[in-house]
C-alpha positions in Angstrom: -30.9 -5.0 -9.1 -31.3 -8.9 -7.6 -27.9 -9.3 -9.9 -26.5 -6.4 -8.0 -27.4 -7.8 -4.4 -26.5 -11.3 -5.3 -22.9 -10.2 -6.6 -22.0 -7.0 -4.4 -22.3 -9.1 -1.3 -22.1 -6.9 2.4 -17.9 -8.7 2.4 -17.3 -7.8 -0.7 -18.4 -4.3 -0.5 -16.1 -3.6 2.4 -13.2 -3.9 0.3 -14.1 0.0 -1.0 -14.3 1.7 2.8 -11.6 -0.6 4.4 -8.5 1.4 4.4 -6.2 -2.1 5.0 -7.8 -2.9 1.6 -6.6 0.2 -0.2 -4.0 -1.0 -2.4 -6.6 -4.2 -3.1 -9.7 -2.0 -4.2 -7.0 0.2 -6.5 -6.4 -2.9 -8.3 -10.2 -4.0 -8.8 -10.7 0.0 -10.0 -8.1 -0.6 -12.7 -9.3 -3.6 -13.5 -12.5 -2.0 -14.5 -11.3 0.3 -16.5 -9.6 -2.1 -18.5 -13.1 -4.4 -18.5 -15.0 -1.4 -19.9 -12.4 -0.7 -22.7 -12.3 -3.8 -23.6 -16.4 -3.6 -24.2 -15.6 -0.3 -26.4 -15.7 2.6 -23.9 -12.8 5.3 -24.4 -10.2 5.8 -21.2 -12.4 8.7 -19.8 -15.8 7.3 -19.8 -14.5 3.6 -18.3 -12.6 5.7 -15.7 -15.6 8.1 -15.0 -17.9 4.7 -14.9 -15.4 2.7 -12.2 -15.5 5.8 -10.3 -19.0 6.1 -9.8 -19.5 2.5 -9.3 -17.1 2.9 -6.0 -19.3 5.6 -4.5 -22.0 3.2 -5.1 -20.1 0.3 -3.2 -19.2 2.9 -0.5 -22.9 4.4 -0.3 -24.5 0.6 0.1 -21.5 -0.2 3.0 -22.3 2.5 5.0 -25.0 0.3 6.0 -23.3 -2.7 6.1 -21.9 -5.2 8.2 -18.0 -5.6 8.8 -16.5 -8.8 7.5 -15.4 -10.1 10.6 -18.7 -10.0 12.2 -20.4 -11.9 8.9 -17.7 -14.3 9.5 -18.4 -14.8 13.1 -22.0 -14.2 14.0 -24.2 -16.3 11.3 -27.5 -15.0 13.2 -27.0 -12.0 12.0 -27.0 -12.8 8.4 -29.8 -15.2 8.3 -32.2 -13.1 9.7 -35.6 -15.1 9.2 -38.7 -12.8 7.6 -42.3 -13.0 6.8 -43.4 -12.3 2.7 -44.6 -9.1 4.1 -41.8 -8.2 5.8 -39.4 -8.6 3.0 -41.8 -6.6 0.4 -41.8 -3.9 3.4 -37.9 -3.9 3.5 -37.6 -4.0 -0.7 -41.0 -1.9 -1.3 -39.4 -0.5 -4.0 -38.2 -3.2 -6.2 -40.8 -5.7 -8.2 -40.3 -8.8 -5.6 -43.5 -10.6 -7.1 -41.7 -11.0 -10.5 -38.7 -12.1 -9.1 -40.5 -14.7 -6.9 -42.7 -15.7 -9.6 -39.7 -16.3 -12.1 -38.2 -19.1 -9.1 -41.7 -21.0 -8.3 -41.0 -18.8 -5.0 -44.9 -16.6 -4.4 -46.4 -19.3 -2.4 -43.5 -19.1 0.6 -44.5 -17.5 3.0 -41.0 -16.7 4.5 -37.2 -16.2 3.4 -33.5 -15.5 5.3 -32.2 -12.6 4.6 -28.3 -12.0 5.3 -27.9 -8.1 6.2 -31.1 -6.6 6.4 -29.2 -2.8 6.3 -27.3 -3.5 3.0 -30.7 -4.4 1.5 -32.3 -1.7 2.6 -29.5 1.1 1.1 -30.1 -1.3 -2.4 -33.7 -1.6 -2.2 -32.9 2.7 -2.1 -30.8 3.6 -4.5 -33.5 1.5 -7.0 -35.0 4.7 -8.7 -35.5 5.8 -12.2 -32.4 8.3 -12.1 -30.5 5.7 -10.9 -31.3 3.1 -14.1 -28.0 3.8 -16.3 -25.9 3.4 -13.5 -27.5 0.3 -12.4 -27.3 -1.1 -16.5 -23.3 -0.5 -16.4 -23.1 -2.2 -13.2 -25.1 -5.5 -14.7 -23.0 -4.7 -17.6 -19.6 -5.0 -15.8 -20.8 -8.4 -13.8 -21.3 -9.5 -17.1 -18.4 -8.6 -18.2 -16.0 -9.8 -15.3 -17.9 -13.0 -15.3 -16.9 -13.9 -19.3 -14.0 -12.0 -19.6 -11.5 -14.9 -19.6 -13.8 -17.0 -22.2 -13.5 -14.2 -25.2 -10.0 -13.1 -25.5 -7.6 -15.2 -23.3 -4.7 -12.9 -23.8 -6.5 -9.7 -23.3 -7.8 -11.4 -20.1 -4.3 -12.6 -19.2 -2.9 -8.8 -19.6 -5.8 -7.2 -17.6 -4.6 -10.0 -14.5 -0.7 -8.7 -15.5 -1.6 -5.6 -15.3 -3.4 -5.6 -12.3 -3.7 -8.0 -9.4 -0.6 -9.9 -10.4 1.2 -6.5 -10.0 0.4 -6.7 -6.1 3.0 -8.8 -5.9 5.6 -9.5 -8.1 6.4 -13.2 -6.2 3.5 -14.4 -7.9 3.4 -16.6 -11.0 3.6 -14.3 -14.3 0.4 -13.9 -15.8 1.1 -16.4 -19.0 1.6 -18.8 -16.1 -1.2 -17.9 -14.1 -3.6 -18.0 -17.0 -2.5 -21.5 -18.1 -2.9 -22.4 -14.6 -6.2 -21.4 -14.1 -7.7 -22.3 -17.5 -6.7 -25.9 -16.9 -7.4 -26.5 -13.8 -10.3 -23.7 -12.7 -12.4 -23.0 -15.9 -12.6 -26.5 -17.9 -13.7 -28.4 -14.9 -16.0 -25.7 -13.9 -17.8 -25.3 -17.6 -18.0 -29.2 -18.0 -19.5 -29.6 -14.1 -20.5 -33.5 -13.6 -18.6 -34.9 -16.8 -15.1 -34.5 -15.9 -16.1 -34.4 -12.4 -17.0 -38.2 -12.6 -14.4 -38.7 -15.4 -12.0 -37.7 -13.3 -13.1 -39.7 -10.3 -13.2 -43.0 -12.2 -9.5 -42.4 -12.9 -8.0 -41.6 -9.8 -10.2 -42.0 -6.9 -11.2 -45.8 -6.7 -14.0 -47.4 -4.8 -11.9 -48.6 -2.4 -9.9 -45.6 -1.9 -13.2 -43.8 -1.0 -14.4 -46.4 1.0 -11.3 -46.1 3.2 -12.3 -42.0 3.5 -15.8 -43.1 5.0 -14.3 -45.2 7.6 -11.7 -42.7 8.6 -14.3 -40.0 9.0 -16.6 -42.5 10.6 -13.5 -43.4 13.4 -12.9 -39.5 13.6 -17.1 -38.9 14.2 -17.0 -42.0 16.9 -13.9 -40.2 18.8 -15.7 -36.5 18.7 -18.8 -38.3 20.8 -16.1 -39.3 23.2 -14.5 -35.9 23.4 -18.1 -34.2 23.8 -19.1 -37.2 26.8 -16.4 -36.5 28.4 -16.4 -32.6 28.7 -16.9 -31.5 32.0 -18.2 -28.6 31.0 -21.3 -28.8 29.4 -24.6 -29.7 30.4 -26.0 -33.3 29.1 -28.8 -31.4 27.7 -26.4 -29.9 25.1 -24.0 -33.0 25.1 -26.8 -34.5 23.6 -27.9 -32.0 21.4 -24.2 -32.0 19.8 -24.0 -36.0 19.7 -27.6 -36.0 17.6 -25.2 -33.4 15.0 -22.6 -35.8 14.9 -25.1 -38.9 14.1 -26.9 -37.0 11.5 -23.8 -35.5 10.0 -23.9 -36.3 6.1 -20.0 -37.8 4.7 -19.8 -37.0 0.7 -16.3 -38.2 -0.6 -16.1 -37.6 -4.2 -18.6 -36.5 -6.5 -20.7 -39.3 -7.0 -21.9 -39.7 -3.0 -24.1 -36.6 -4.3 -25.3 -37.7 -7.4 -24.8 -34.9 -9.6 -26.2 -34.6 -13.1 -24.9 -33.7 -16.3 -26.4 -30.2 -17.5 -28.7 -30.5 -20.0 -27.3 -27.9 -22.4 -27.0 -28.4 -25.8 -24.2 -27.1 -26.9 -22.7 -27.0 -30.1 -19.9 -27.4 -32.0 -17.5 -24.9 -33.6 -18.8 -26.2 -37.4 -22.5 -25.3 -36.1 -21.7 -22.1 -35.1 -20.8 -22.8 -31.6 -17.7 -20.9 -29.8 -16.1 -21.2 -25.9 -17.9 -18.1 -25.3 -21.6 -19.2 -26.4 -21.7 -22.3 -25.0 -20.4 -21.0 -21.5 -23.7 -18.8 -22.3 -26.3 -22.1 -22.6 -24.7 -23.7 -19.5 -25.9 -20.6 -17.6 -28.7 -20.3 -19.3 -29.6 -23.9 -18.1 -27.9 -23.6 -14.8 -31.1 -20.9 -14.5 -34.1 -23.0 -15.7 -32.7 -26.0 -13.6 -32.8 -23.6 -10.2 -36.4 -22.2 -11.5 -37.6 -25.9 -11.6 -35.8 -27.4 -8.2 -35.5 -24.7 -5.9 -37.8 -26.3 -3.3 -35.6 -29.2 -3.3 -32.3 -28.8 -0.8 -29.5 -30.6 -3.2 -26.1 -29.7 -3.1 -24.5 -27.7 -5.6 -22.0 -29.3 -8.4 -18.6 -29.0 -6.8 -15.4 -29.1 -9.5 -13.8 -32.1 -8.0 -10.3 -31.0 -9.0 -9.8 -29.0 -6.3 -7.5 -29.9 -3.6 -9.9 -29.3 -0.3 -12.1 -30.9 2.1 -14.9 -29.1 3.6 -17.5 -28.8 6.6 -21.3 -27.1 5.3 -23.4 -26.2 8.2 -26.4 -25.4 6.4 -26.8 -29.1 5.7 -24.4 -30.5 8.2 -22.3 -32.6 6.0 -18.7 -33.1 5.6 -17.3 -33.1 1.9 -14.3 -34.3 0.8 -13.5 -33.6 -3.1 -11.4 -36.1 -5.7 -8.4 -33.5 -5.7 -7.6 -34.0 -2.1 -6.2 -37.8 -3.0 -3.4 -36.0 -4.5 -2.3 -35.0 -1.3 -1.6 -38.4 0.3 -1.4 -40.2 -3.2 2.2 -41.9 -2.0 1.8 -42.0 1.6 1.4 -45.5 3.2 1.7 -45.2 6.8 -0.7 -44.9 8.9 0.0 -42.2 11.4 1.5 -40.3 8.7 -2.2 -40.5 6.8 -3.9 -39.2 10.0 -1.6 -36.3 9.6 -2.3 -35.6 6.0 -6.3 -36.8 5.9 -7.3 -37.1 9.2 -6.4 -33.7 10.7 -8.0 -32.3 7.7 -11.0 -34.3 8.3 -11.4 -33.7 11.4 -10.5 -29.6 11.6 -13.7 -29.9 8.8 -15.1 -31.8 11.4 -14.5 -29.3 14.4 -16.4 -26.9 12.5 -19.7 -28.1 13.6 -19.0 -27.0 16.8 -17.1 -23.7 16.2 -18.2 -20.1 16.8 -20.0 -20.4 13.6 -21.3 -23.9 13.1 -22.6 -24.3 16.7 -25.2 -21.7 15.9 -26.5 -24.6 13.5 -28.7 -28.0 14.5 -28.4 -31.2 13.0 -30.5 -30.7 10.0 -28.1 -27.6 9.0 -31.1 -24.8 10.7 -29.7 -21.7 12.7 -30.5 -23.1 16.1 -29.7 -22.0 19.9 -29.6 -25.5 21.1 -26.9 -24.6 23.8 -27.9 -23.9 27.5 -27.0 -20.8 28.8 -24.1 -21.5 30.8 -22.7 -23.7 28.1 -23.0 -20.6 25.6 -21.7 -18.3 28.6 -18.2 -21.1 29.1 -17.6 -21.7 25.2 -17.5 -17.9 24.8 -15.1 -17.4 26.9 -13.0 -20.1 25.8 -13.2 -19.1 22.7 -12.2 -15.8 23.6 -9.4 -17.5 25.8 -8.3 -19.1 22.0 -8.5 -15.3 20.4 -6.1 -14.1 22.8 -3.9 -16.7 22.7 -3.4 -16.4 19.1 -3.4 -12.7 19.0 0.4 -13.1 20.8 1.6 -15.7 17.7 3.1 -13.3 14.5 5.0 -13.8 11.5 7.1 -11.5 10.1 6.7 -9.5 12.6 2.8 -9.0 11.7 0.2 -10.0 14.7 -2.3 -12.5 14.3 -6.1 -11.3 14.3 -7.2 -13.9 16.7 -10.6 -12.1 16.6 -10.9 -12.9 12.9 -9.1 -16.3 12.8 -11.2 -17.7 16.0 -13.5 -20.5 14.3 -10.4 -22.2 11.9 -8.3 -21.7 15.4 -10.9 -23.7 17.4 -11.1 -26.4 14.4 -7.1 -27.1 14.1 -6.9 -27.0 17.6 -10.2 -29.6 17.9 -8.5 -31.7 15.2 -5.4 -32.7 16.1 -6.6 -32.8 19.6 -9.2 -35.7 18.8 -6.7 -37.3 16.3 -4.4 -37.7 19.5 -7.0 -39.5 21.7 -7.5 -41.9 18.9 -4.0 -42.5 18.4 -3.9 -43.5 22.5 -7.0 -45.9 21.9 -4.8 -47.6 19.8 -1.8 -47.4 21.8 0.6 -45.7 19.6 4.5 -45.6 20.2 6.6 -42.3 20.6 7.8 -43.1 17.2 4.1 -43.2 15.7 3.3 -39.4 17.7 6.8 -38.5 16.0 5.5 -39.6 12.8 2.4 -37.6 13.1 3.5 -34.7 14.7 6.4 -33.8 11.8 3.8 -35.1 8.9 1.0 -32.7 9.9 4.2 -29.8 10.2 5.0 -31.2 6.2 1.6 -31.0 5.4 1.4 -27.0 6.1 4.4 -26.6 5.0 4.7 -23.4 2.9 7.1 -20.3 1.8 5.8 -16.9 1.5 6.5 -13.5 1.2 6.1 -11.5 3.8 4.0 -9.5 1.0 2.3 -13.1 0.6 1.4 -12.9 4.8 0.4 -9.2 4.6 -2.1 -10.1 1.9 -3.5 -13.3 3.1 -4.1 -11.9 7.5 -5.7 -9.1 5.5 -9.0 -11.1 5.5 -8.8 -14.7 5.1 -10.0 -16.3 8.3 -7.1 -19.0 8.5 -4.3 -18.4 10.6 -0.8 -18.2 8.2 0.2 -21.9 7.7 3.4 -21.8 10.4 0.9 -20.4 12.9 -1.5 -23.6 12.3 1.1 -25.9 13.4 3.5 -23.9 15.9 0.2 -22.6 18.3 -1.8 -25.6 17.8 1.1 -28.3 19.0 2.4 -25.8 21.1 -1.3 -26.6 23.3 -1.0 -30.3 23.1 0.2 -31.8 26.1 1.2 -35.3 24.1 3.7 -32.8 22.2 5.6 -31.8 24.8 5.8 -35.7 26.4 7.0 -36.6 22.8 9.4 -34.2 22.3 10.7 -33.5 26.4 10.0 -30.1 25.6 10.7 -27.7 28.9 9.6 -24.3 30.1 12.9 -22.1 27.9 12.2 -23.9 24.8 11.1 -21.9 22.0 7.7 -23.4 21.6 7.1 -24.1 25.2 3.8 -22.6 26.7 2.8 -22.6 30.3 0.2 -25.7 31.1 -2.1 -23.0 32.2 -2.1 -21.4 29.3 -2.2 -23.5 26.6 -5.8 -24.0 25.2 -8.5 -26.4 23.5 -12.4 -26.3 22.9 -12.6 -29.5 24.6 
């Protein structure tokens, strides 16, 4: 059943109640159909199976939290608990094993994230319950090696499936080419085409020019915090010691990763795609029995084109992928469009309704005074409704759910500005910026693309991010002699910011 918590998170789970998800949880009950044929059950047993696993997922969310509120309140899934407490909360399930297997008995306390779902799982763990519980494990496994032992059946079940949600999406030949280049090769082979990669096409110097970026964007935040005049010097310098301690990682190797120490072997030795996915899990498992006191960051595929903030360790990362995205561009304020305003919206989420519930060494922390908590919620509720009024296609933003990427754009480009006045940029250079960061979110979708996406992704729709976040930046509307009539004009009183 720990396989069962750790894979039916509370988020997931609300994809079964959720009516907005309806057409979305369809898909993932067909899908497991076709998982448990493929495993050798006929049509009515794999249907009979799926069904029955749904009013499990339903059962356990009854108790559960809502997305948004996971999203938005980290307190209240990291609730703190003695070794007592959590054998009280899981009395029926054999905790000492499990702690024994991860070097974990002598702790004498663990977080918890929703203490309702895990009471519903700790339950439903009863004898009678046993060969549901086996076809669940069962299924997990199954999802998680499905695209290792039959690539075509694998590539029909997506066809057949979630690539039917929309038929704007890449055919699933496509899609599967896509993914098992760029998603499951890097991800099997972890540190060795992570650093392979990096000594190709992210040089020493290119990184080094990362660090100072993000160290000029850090240095420009303390000067956006000093000169708030809204909160107290008690937490001004609470948030100043975060920015200080805040780690930078650019690439893979400011993290040290290690090779796995999997042997794996060769087709001649009896070796297949499929086994040796097998031993790198295997090893993945000893390696976390063995460390698991130690705080390390987990192996990252460096392909991937993102940047990111982590609270729980307060650090900034910025993978290999993400040079692709400026690879030809040479000017400057075209490159604080394209890497700084990434860096610094990752950057902004230190502070946002999620990350400022976290202290410099990444701990959930109240280390804002009162009032200052009382004045950030309600501009940050001020942000939420501003949002709220923004659509595309005719479809409202969720400003409730969107609130903490909101805050960070806005934080971004706002702190990008001021250091483009320290340096006493043109109109031509805010020009420059202004119409790269628009190319940089540049995007076309389906309005079946935007109905999917606002669904439950926490990022505003990519015109959003640039129209309501310029549309609050005074600079904009000097550059641009942009007056009340215009189409992206917003009343000075209106317009908002974190700081």
């Amino acid at each position: 059943l720990f396989n069962i918590i750790d894979h039916m998170s509370p988020s997931g789970l609300e994809f079964f109640t959720n009516e907005k998800y309806s057409k979305y949880k369809e898909a993932f009950e067909k899908a497991r159909v076709e998982y448990f044929k493929q495993y050798g059950y006929d049509e009515a047993k794999s249907k009979k199976l799926s069904n029955e696993i749904t009013d499990f997922a339903k059962t356990i969310q009854a108790k559960s939290q809502s997305i948004d509120n996971l999203q938005n309140n980290p307190l209240d899934y990291y609730k703190i608990v003695t070794k007592s407490e959590l054998k009280s909360l899981v009395s029926n399930l054999p905790l000492d094993k499990f702690l024994a297997k991860y070097n974990l008995s002598s702790y004498p306390y663990f977080a918890i994230t929703d203490q309702g779902h895990l009471e519903e799982l700790n339950k439903y763990y009863k004898e009678e319950n046993l060969p549901l519980m086996k076809e669940i494990l069962k299924l997990l496994i199954l999802e998680d090696v499905a695209s290792l032992y039959s690539s075509a059946d694998y590539a029909r079940i997506l066809s057949g499936t979630f690539y039917s949600l929309n038929s704007n999406l890449l055919n699933y030949q496509q899609a599967w080419s896509v993914y098992e280049s760029y998603i499951l090769k890097p991800d099997m082979m972890g540190s060795i085409l992570n650093k392979t990669y990096e000594q190709i096409y992210f040089t020493e110097a290119e990184k080094q020019e990362m660090r100072d970026l993000i160290n000029k964007i850090k240095n420009q935040y303390k000067v956006e915090i000093n000169n708030s005049d809204w909160l107290d010097d008690s937490t001004k310098t609470e948030a100043i010691k975060k920015i200080d301690n805040m780690k930078v990682y650019v690439g893979s190797t400011d993290k040290n990763e290690k090779p796995s120490n999997a042997k794996l072997l060769s087709k001649e030795n009896g070796g297949s795609l499929l086994s040796n996915y097998i031993l790198l899990e295997q090893e993945k498992s000893k390696e976390l029995a063995t460390t698991i006191k130690e705080v390390k960051k987990a192996e990252l595929s460096q392909f991937f084109v993102n940047a990111f903030y982590d609270p729980q360790d307060n650090s900034i990362n910025m993978l290999t992928g993400y040079r692709e995205v400026y690879r030809n561009i040479e000017d400057k304020y075209a490159k604080y469009a394209y890497v700084g305003a990434v860096i610094g919206h990752e950057m902004s989420h230190a502070f946002d309704s999620t990350g400022s519930q976290f202290d410099e060494k990444g701990n959930v922390k109240k280390w804002w005074s009162e009032n200052d908590q009382n004045d950030y919620s309600t501009r940050k509720q001020k942000i939420a409704d501003y949002y709220s009024k923004f659509d595309v296609y005719g479809i409202k933003i969720n400003g409730e759910l969107t609130v903490s990427e909101n805050i960070a754009d806005l934080g971004s480009v706002k702190t990008i500005l001021s250091i483009m006045e320290s340096e006493n940029a043109t109109n031509d250079d805010y020009k420059t910026f202004f119409e790269s960061y628009a190319k940089l979110w540049n995007t076309t979708a389906t309005k079946e693309d935007i109905e999917a996406v606002m669904i439950s992704d926490n990022h505003s729709p990519n015109k959003i991010r640039v129209n309501a976040v310029l549309s609050s930046m005074d600079k904009f509307y000097e550059v641009y002699d942009i007056k009340e009539g215009d189409k992206m004009y917003v009343a000075k009183e209106d317009r908002v910011g974190l700081w």
